[in-house]
N, C-alpha and C positions, 0 to 999 in steps of 0.2 A: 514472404510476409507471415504465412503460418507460424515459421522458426521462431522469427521475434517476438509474436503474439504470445505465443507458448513460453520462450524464456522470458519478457514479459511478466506472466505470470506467475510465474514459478517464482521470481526474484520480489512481486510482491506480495508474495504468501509468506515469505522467506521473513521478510519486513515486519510484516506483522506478528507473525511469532517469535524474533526478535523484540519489537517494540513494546509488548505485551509479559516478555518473560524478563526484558533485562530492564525493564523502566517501570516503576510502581506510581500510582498516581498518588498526589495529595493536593489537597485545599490550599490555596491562597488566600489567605483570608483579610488580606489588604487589597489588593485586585477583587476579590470574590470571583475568582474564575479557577476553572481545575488546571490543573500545572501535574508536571512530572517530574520526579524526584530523580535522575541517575545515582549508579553504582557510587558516586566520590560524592554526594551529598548536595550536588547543583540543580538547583532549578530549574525546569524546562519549559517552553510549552509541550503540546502533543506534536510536534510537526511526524518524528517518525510513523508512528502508528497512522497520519496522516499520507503522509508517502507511500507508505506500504499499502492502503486501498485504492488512493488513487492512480497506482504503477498496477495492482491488479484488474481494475475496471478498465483501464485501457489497454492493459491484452487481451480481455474478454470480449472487448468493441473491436478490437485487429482483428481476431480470430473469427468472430462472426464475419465483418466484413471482408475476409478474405475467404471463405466457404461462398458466401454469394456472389462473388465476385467466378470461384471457378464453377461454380452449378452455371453462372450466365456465359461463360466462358463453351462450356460442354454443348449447351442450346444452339 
């Protein structure tokens, strides 16, 4: 469970600095809500930059939960 927790992580840190470097945000201004622009000029929402924290928050929740799990394991 460690394993996964850990790549997990790694793949959503990966996400985010991805999401962050290859997607620019802009205004929609018929919606009024923020949208992302990709590299070929399409409209997005945020889902990446979305994915990428919440694929990071949940290796960080495996990884605790698998630390308490072998400290009670050790007990």
């Amino acid at each position: 469970m460690k394993r996964v927790s850990i790549i997990l992580t790694v793949v959503g840190i990966i996400l985010i600095f991805v999401a962050i470097f290859y997607f620019r945000p802009a205004l929609n201004v018929v919606d009024s809500d923020t949208m992302t622009v990709g590299p070929n000029g399409v409209k997005t929402s945020e889902w990446p930059l979305f994915v990428g924290i919440l694929t990071t928050f949940v290796g960080i929740c495996f990884y605790f939960i698998s630390v308490a799990n072998d400290k009670k394991a050790k007990n």
